[in-house]
C-alpha positions as CSV (number, residue, x, y, z in Angstrom):
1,X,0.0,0.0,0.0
2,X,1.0,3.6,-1.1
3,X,1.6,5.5,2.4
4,X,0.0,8.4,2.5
5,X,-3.4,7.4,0.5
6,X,-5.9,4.8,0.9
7,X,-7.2,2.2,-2.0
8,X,-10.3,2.9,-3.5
9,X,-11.7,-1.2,-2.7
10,X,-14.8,-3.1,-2.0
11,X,-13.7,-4.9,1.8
12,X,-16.0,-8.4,1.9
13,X,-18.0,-9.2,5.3
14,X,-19.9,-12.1,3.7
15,X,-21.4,-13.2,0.7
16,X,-24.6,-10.6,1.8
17,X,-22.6,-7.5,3.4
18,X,-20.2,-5.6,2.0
19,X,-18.0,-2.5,2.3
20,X,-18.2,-0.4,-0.6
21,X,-16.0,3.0,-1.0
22,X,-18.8,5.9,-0.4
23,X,-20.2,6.9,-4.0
24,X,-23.0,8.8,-5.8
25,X,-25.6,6.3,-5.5
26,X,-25.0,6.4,-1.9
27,X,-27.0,9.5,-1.8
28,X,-30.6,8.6,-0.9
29,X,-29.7,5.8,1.7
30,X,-27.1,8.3,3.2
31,X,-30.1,10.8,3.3
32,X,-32.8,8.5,5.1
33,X,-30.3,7.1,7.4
34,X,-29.4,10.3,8.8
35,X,-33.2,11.7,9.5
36,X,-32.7,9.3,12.5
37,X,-32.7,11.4,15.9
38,X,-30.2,8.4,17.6
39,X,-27.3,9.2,14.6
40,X,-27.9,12.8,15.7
41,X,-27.3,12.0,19.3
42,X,-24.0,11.0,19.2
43,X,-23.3,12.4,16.0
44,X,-21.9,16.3,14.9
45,X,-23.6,15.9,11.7
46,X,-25.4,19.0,10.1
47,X,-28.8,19.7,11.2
48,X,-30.7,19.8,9.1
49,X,-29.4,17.0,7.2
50,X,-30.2,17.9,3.8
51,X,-30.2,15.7,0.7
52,X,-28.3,18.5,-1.2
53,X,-25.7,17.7,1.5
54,X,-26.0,13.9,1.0
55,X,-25.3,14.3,-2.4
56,X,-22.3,16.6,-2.4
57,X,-20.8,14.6,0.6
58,X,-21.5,11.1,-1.6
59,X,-20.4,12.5,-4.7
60,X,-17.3,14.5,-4.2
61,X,-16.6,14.7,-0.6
62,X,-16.1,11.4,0.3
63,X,-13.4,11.1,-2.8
64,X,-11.6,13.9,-1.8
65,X,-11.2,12.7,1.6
66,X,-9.8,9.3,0.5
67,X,-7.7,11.2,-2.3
68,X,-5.9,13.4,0.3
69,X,-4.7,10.7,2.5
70,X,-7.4,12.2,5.5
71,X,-9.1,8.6,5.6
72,X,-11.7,6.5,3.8
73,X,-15.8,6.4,3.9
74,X,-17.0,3.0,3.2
75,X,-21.0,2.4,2.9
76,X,-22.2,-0.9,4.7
77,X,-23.5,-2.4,2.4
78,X,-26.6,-5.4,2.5
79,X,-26.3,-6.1,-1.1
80,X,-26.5,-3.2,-3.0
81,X,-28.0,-1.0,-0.5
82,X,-26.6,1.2,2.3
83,X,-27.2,0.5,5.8
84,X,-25.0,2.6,7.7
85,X,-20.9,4.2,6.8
86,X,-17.9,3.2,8.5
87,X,-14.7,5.1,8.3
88,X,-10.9,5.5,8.6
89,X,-10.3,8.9,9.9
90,X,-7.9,10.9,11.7
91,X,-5.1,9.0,10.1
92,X,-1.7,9.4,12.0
93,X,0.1,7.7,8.9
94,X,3.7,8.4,10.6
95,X,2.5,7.1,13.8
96,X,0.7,4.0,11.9
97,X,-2.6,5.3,13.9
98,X,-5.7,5.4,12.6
99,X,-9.2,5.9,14.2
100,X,-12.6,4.1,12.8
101,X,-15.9,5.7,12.8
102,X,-19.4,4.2,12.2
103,X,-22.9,4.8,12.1
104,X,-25.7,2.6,11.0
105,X,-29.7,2.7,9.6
106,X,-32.1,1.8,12.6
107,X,-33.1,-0.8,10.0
108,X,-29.8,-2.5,10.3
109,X,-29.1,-2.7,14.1
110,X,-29.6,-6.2,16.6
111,X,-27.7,-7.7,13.6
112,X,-23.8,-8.0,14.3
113,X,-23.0,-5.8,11.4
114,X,-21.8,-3.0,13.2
115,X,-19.5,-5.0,15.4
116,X,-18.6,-7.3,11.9
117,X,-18.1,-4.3,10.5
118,X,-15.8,-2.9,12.9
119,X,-13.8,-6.0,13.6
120,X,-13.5,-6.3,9.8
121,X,-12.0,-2.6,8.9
122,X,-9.5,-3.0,11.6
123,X,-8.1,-6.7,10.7
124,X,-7.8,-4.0,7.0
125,X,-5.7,-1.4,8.8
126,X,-3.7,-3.9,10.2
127,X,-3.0,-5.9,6.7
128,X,-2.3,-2.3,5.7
129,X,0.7,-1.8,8.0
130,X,-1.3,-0.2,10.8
131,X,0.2,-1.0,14.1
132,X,-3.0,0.5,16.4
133,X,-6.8,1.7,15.7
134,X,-9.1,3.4,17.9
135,X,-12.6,4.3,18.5
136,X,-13.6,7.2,20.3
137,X,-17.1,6.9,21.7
138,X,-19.3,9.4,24.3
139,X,-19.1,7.7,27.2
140,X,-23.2,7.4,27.5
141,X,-23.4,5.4,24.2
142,X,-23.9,2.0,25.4
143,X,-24.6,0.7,21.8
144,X,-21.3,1.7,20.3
145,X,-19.0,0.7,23.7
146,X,-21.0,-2.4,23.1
147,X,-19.8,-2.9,19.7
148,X,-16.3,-2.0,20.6
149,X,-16.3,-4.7,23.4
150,X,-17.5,-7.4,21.3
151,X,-15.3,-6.4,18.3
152,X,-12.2,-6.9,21.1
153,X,-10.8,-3.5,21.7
154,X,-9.6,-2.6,24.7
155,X,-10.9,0.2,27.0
156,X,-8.3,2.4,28.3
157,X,-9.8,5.2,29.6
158,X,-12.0,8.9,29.3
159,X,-10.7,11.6,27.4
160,X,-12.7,14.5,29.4
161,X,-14.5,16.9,27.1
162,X,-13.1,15.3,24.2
163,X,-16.1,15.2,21.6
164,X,-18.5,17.6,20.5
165,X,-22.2,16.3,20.1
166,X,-25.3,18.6,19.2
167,X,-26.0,18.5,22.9
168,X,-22.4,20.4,23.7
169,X,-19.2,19.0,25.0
170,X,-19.1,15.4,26.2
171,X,-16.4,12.9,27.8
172,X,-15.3,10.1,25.0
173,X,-14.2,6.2,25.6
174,X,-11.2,5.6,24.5
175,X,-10.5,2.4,23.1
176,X,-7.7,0.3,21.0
177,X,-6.4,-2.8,19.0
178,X,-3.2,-2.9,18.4
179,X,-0.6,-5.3,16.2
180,X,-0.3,-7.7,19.7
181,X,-4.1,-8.5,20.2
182,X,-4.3,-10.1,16.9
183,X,-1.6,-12.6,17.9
184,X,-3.9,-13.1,21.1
């Protein structure tokens, strides 16, 4: 892999799921999934979430996020259709650190995919030469610490006033893999 910038590649889950480098068609699943008040919650997206913004952010912005080595936004995909993004962001490429975001459709939790998801992308950053990922989740989101748990990172503490929700400031989980807990 070239340093610096990530490949533009469909990562498999199973023969149903699938993630799939955010694109165009992305759009309209994007901007249903992100009506939902819980993505909101933990989430700094823009309110209103607008399908003008859904577009532009599926068409262009996603690419030139990839493109200038700032991460990658991958759709979860059931098939063909969008059920939620995960991410590679705040990419520490000289450190070999990289942090994972996610969110998925109400339609598509209770199913493992988040956590599948999750577990998946990091086993990716470590076949990419990535020696540690992270998750940073507000400490009051027992869904997401929940997937983090069962995807096997390790919580190592509270960064206080760390995140910024639509609510304000708020303490964030912080949790890791690193190289060693695959040899585990």
């Amino acid at each position: 892999m070239d340093k610096g910038v990530f490949a533009n590649e469909t990562v498999t889950l199973t023969e149903r799921y699938s993630l799939q480098p955010i694109a165009r068609q992305n759009a309209d699943a994007c901007f249903a999934s992100c009506q939902d008040p819980d993505i909101h919650r933990w989430l700094p997206l823009p309110q209103p979430y607008t399908r003008a913004f859904a577009e532009e952010w599926c068409a262009t912005g996603a690419e030139e996020f990839r493109s200038s080595g700032q991460g990658i936004h991958y759709a979860i995909c059931d098939g063909d259709t969008m059920v939620g993004c995960i991410s590679f962001k705040n990419v520490r490429w000289r450190e070999d650190v990289v942090e994972i975001g996610y969110w998925l459709d109400a339609s598509a939790r209770g199913r493992g995919l988040a956590t599948g998801s999750v577990s998946a992308l990091a086993d990716v950053a470590f076949a990419r030469g990535f020696e540690r990922v992270e998750l940073r989740i507000a400490t009051g989101n027992e869904l997401s610490i929940g997937v983090a748990e069962r995807a096997g990172f390790v919580h190592e503490g509270v960064l206080r006033s760390a995140g910024i929700i639509h609510g304000g400031r708020v303490d964030l989980g912080m949790y890791s893999r690193v190289t060693a807990d695959t040899a585990r």
